[in-house]
C-alpha positions in Angstrom: -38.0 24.8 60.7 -40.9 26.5 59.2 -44.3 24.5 60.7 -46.1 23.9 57.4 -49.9 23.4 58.6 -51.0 21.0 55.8 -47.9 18.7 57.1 -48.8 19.5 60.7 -52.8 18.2 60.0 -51.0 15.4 58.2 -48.4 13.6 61.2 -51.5 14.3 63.8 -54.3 12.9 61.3 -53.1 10.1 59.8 -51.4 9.4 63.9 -54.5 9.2 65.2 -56.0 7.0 62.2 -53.2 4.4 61.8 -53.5 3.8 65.8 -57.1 3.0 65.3 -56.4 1.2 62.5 -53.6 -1.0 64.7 -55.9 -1.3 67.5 -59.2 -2.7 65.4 -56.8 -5.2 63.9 -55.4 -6.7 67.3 -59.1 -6.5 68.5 -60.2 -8.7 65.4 -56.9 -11.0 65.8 -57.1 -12.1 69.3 -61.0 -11.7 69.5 -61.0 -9.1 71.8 -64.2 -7.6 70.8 -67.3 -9.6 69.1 -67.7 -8.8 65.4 -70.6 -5.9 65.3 -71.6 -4.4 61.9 -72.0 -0.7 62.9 -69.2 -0.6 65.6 -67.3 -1.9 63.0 -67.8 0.2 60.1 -68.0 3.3 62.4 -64.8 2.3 63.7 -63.4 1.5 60.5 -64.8 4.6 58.7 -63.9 7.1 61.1 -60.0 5.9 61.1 -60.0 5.7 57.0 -61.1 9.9 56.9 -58.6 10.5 59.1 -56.0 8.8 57.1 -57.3 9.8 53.7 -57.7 13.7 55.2 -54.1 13.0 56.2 -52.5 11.8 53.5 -54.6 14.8 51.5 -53.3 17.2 53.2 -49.7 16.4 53.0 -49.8 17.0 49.0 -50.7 20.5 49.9 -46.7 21.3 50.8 -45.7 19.9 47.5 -44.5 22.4 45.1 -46.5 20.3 42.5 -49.2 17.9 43.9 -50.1 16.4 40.6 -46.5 14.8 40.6 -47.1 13.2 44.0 -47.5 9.9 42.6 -43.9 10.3 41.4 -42.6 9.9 45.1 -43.7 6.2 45.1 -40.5 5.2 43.1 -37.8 6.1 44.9 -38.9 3.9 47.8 -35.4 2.2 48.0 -33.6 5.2 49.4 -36.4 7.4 50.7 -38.2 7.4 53.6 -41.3 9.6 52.2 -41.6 7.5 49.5 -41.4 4.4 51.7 -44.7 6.0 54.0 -46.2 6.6 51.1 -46.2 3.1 49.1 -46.8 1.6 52.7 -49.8 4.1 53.6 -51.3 2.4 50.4 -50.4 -1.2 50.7 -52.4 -0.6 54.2 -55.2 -0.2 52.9 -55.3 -4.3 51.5 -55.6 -5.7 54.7 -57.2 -3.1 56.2 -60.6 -3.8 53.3 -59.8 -7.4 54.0 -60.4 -7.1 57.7 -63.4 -4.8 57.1 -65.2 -7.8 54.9 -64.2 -10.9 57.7 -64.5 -9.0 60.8 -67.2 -6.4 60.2 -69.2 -7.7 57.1 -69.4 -11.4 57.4 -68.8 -11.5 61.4 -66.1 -13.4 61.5 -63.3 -14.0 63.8 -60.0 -16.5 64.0 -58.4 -18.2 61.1 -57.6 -16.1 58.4 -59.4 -12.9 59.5 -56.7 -13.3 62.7 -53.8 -13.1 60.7 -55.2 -10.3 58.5 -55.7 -8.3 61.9 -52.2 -8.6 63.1 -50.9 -8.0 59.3 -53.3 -4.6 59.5 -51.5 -3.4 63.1 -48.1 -4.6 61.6 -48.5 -2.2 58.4 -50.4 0.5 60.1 -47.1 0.7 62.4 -44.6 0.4 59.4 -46.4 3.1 57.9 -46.4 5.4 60.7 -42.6 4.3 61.3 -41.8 5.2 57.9 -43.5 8.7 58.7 -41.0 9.1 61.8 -38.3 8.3 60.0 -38.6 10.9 57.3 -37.7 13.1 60.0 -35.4 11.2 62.1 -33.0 10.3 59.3 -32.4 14.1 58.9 -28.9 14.4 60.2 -28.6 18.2 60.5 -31.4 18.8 62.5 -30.3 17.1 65.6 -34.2 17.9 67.8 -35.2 14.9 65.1 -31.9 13.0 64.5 -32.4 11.5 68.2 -33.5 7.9 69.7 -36.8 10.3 70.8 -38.2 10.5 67.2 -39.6 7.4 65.8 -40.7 5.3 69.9 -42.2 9.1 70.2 -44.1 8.8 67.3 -45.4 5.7 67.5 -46.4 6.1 71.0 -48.7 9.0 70.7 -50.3 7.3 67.8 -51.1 4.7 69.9 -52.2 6.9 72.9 -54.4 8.7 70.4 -56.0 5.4 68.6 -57.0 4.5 72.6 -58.7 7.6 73.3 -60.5 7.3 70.1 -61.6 3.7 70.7 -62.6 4.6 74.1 -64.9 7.0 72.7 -66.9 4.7 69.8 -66.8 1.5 72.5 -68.8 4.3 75.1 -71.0 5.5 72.2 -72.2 2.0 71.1 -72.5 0.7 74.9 -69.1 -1.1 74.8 -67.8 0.5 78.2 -64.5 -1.4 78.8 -62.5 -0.4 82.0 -59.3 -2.3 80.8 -59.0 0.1 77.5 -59.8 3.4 79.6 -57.4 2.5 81.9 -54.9 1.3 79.0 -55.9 4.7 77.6 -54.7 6.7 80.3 -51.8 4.8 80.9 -50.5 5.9 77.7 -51.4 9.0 77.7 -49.1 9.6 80.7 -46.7 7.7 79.1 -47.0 10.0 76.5 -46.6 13.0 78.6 -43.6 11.7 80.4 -41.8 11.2 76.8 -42.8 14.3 75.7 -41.2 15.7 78.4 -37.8 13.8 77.9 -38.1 14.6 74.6 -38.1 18.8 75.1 -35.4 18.5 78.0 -33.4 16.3 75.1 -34.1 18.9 72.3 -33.1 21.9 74.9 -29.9 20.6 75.5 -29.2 19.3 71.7 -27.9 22.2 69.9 -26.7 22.4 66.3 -25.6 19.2 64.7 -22.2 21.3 63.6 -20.7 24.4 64.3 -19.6 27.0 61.8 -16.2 25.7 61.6 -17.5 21.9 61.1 -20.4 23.1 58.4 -17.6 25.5 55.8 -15.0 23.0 56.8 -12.7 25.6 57.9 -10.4 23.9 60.8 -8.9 26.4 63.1 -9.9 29.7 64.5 -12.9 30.9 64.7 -15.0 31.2 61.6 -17.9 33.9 62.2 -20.6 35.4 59.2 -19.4 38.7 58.4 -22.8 39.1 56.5 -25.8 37.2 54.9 -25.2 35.2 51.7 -28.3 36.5 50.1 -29.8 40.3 50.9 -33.1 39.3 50.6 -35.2 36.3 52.5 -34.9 33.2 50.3 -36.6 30.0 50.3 -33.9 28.6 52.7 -34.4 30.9 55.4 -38.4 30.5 55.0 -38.9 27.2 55.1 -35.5 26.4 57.6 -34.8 29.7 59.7 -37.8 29.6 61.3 -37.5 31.3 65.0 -40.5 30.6 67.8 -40.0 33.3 71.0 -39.0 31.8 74.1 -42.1 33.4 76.2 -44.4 31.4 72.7 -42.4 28.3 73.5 -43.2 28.0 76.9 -46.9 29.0 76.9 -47.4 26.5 73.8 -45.7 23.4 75.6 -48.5 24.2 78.4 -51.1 24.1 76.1 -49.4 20.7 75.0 -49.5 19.2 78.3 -52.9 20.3 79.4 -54.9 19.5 76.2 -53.2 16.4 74.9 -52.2 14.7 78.1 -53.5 16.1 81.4 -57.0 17.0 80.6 -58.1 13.6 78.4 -56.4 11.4 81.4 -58.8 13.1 83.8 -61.5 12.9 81.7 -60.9 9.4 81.1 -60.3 9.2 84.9 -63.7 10.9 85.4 -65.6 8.5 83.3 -64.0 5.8 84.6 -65.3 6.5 87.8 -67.9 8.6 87.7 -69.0 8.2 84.2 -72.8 7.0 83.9 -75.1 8.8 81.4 -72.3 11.3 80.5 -69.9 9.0 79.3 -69.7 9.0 75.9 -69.5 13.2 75.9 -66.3 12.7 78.9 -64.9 10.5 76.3 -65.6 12.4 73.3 -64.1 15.9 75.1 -60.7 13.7 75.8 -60.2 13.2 71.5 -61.1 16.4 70.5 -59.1 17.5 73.7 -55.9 15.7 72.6 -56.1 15.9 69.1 -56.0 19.5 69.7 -53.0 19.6 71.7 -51.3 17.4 69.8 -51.8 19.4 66.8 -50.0 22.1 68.8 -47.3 19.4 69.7 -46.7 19.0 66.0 -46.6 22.9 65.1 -43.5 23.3 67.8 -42.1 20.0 66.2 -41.3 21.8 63.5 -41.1 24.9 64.9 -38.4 24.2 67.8 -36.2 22.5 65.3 -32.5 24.0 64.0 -31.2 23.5 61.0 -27.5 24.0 60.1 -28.0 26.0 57.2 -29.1 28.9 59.4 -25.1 28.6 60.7 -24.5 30.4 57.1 -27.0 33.5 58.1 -25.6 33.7 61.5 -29.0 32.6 63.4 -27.6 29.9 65.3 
């Protein structure tokens, strides 16, 4: 598949920003953290760009982005339209929670159950992301069981490293979150891992024979249905050299997992005055890298179509 870079800024983006979102809400809920005006609309603030520069971004593969609001009806049978209505329902109990927890201080009660209804729809949304992709039948690297935990794991890693960060900047330092931070980093690593040994191994979703419904034999493409490159091909034919592949997923796995865990693991022990700049290296670390994660996300995966163009 053709790695579309405004949909690419989009998955990581709005990832990072519903994981935040999640986190500040189970914070508030169980009282976690004490109510603090600037940590709260810093916090609050920074995960709303990210989401709103997300969400921005995405209309940017449209064809037509002024007939993006259409996509909200069809919520019944379709998972983009689903994300989207749900990315904006968010957004209720996420100004709710910002007037309880952060403006008038409070905590418990009702300002609880908004918290835990804020992490519940911040994960629906970002499920309802996943399973755009993971619904796709003939692309089996996203129809898998890896898609939709995967996605909502390194959301969750990401929203740690980011609240690792603002808790050092405003002298929060909290051992338990760095170290729940790296946990899931690694967690995140490991998965990834499963994930690209799953996707090696996957192959096409049919074979020639299955996809023209041709039983018997063997059917082979004597030539191209088109003679010149059509949208099909660009935006589903999309081929990443093997020597690219390899030197990517090690970019992937130093700068999204193994170099913010041992910064995190640096701070942790080490940290003192430099804290807050160990912590701030591990997001824009892993955001990078995961930014490259989601560019051979799309660009690792196989369509079936390409079976008719003999690319398979």
């Amino acid at each position: 598949m053709h790695p579309a870079y405004s949909v690419i800024f989009f998955t990581t983006a709005t990832g990072a920003g519903y994981g935040l979102i999640a986190l500040l809400g189970l914070l508030a809920a169980f009282g976690l953290v004490q109510p603090d005006l600037w940590f709260g609309f810093t916090s609050f603030g920074l995960a709303s760009c990210l989401i709103a520069a997300g969400l921005l971004s995405s209309t940017g593969h449209l064809g037509h982005p002024e007939r993006a609001w259409r996509a909200f009806s069809q919520w019944r049978s379709s998972w983009l339209s689903r994300e989207g209505v749900a990315a904006v329902l968010t957004f209720v109990p996420i100004g709710l929670l910002v007037l309880g927890w952060v403006v008038l201080g409070r905590s418990g009660g009702w300002v609880a159950a908004v918290g835990i209804l804020t992490a519940l729809c911040a994960a629906i949304t970002v499920s309802s992301t996943a399973m755009i992709y993971a619904s796709l039948k003939p692309i089996a690297q996203w129809h898998s069981r890896f898609t939709l935990p995967g996605y909502l794991l390194y959301s969750a890693t990401s929203g740690l490293v980011l609240l690792s960060a603002i808790m050092q900047a405003f002298g929060r330092p909290s051992a338990a979150w760095m170290i729940a931070a790296i946990l899931f980093t690694l967690a995140s690593w490991g998965w990834k891992l499963a994930t690209w040994r799953h996707n090696d191994g996957a192959g096409m979703a049919a074979d020639l024979n299955s996809a023209t419904g041709l039983a018997g034999g063997t059917v082979r493409s004597v030539e191209w249905p088109h003679t010149e490159q059509n949208y099909l091909m660009k935006e589903m034919g999309f081929r990443v050299a093997r020597k690219h592949q390899q030197k990517l997923r090690t970019i992937v796995q130093l700068a999204a997992f193994a170099l913010p865990a041992g910064l995190l693991l640096i701070d942790l022990l080490f940290g003192g005055g430099i804290s807050t700049l160990l912590a701030s290296l591990a997001v824009v670390s892993q955001l990078s890298g995961l930014l490259v994660e989601r560019w051979l996300f799309f660009a690792e995966a196989k369509h079936t179509i390409t079976l008719y163009y003999g690319l398979a």
